[in-house]
C-alpha positions in Angstrom: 31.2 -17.7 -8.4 29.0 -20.9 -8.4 30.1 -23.4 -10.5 29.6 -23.7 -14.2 28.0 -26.5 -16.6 28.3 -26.7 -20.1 24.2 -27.8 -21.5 25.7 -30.5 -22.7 28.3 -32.6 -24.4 30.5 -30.1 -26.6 32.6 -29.1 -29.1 33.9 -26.1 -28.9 35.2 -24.6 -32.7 37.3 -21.4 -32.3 37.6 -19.6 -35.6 40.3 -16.4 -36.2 43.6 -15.7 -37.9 46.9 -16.8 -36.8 47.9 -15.2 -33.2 44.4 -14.1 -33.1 44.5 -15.9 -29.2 42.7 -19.3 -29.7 45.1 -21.1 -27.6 45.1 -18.5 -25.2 40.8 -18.6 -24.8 41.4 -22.6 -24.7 43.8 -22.0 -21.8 41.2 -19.5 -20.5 38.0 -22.3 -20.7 39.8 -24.9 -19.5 40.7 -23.2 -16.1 37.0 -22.5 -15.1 35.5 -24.6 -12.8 32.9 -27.2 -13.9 34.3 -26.8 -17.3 37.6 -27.1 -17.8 38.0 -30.6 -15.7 36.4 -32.7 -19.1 37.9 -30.2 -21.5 39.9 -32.4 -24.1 42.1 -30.4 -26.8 42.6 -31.2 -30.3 45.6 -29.5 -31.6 46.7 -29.6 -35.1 50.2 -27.5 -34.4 50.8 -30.5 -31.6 50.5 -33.3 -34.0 52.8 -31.5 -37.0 55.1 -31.4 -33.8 55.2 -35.0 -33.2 55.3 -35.8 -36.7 58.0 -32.8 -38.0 60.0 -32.1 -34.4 61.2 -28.7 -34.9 58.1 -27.2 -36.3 56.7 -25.2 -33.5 60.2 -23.5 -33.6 59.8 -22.8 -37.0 62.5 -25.2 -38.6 60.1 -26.9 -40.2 59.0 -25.5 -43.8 54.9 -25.8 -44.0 54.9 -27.2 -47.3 57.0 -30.3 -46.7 54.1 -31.2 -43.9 51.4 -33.4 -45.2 48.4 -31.8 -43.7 46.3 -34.1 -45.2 47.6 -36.5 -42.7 47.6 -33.9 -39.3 43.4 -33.3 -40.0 43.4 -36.9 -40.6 45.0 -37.6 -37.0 43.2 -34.6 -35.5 39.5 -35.9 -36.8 40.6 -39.9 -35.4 41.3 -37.9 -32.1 38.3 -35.4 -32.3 36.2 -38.6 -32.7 38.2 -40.8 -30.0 37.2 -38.0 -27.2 33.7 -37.7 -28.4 33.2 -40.8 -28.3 35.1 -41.2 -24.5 33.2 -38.4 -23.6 34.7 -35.6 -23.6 34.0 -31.8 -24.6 36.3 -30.6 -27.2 38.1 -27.4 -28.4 39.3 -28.5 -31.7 42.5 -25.7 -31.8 42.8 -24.7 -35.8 41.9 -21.8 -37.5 38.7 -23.2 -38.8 38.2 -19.8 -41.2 36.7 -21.7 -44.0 33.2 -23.5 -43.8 34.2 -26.4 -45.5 36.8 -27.1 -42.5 34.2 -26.1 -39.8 31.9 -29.1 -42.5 34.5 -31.6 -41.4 34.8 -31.4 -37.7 30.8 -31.6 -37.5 31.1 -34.4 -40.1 33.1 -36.7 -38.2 31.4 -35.7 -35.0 28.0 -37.4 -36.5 30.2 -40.3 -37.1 31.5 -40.1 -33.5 27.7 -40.1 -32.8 26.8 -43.2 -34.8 30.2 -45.3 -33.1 28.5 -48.5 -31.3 30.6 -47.2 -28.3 29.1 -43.6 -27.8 26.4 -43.5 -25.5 25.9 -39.5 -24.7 23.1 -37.4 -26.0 23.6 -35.6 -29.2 26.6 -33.3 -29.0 26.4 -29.6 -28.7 28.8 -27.0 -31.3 30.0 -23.7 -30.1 31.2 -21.6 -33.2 34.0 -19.0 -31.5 34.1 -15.9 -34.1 37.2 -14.2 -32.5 38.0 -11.3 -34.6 41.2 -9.3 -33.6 42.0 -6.6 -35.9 44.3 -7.0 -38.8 46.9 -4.8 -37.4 47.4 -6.3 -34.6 47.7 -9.8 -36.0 50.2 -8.4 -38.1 52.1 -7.1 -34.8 51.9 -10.5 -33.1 53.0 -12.4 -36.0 55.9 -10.3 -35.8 56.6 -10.6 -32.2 55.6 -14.2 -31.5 56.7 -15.9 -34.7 59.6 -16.6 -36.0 61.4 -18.2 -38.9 58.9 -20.8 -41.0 56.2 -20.2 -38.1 55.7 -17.1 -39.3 53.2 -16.5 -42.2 53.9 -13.9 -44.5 51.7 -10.6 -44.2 50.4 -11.2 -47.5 49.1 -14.7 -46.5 47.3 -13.0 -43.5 45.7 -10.2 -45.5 44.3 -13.3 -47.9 43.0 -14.6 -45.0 41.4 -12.0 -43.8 39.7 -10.9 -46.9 38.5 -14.6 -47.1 37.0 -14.1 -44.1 34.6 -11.8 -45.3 33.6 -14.0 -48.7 33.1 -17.3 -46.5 31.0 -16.0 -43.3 30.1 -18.0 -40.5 26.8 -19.3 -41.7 26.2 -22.1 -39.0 22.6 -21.4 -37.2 20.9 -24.7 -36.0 19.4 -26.2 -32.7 22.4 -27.3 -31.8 25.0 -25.0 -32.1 25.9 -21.7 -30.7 27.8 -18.8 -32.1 29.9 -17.0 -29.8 31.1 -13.4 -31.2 33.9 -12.1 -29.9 35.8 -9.2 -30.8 39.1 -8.0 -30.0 39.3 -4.1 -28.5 42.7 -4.2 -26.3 40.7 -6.8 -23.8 37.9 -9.5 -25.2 34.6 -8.0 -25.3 31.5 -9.2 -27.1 30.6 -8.1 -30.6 27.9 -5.4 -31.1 24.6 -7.6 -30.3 26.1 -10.7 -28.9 25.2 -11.2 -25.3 27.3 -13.6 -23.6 26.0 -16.7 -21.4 27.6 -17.4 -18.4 30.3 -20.1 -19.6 31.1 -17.4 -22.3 31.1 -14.6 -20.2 33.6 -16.2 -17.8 35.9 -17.7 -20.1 36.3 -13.9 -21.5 36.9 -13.0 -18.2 39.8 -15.2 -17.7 41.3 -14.6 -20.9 41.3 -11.1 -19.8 43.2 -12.0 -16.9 40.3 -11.3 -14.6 
């Protein structure tokens, strides 16, 4: 395969339920040639880490962790690697609009910093949509103890899903739909580019 380029300076914004596989497709884009090598990841669950250790193991209740103060650390790093640079995968579940508002938000700042010099930055919306029951069967399997949302928070999410669609359509951003049928495929009138394309591919373990 000849190498791949991104069109531009971007940042990528993956958008699915818990254990829908976001970290997994980040892992999967960041090993492709020409891509991965400027790849920078902003990870929410990494900063509650530093801040609460313990959390990723699930000792760490979620309500005793200011989140206020992790998006607050993830933005001042979202705009640190803009500015530096970078393309981004901002790793959250980004199912409301008003969070998906924020990232682009303080990218415009990262824009306007006297030390950015790039061209404007690209957005790449991720729609990964995995089916309820199986995010109910990873939960169960991958999760454990305070990691581990209860199935009545993941139904709520999923129904919000529906009432708060991805609405982003502009010159600069690009909406990826990808849906979950025992391997990633794309969703019914979505046709892949070639960064897309081979970043399912990977995932897929091809």
């Amino acid at each position: 395969m000849s190498e791949l380029r991104l069109d531009g300076q971007t940042v990528f914004i993956p958008v699915g339920l818990p254990c829908c596989g976001k970290s997994t497709m980040f892992k999967a884009l960041a090993s492709l040639e020409g891509v991965g090598e400027n790849l920078a990841l902003v990870s929410p669950d990494c900063i509650r880490e530093e801040l609460h250790p313990g959390y990723e193991a699930g000792a760490v209740p979620f309500d005793k962790i200011d989140n206020s103060d992790v998006f607050d650390r993830s933005h001042a790093l979202l705009h640190r690697f803009v500015v530096d640079g970078y393309d981004v995968w901002f790793d959250a579940l980004n199912l409301r609009s008003v969070s998906r508002h924020a990232i682009r938000s303080e990218v415009q700042m990262a824009e306007l910093d006297p030390a950015f010099s790039g061209e404007p930055i690209e957005f790449v919306v991720i729609d990964m949509e995995v089916p309820l029951v199986e995010i109910l069967s990873r939960n169960e399997a991958c999760r454990v103890a305070h990691r581990r949302p209860p199935e009545d928070r993941l139904r709520t999410m999923a129904e919000s899903r529906s009432t708060d669609p991805l609405k982003e359509s502009d010159e600069r951003t690009s909406v990826w739909h990808l849906v979950w049928d025992r391997v990633w495929v794309p969703a019914a009138g979505f046709v892949p580019g070639p960064v897309c394309s081979a970043m399912m591919d990977a995932a897929n373990g091809g």
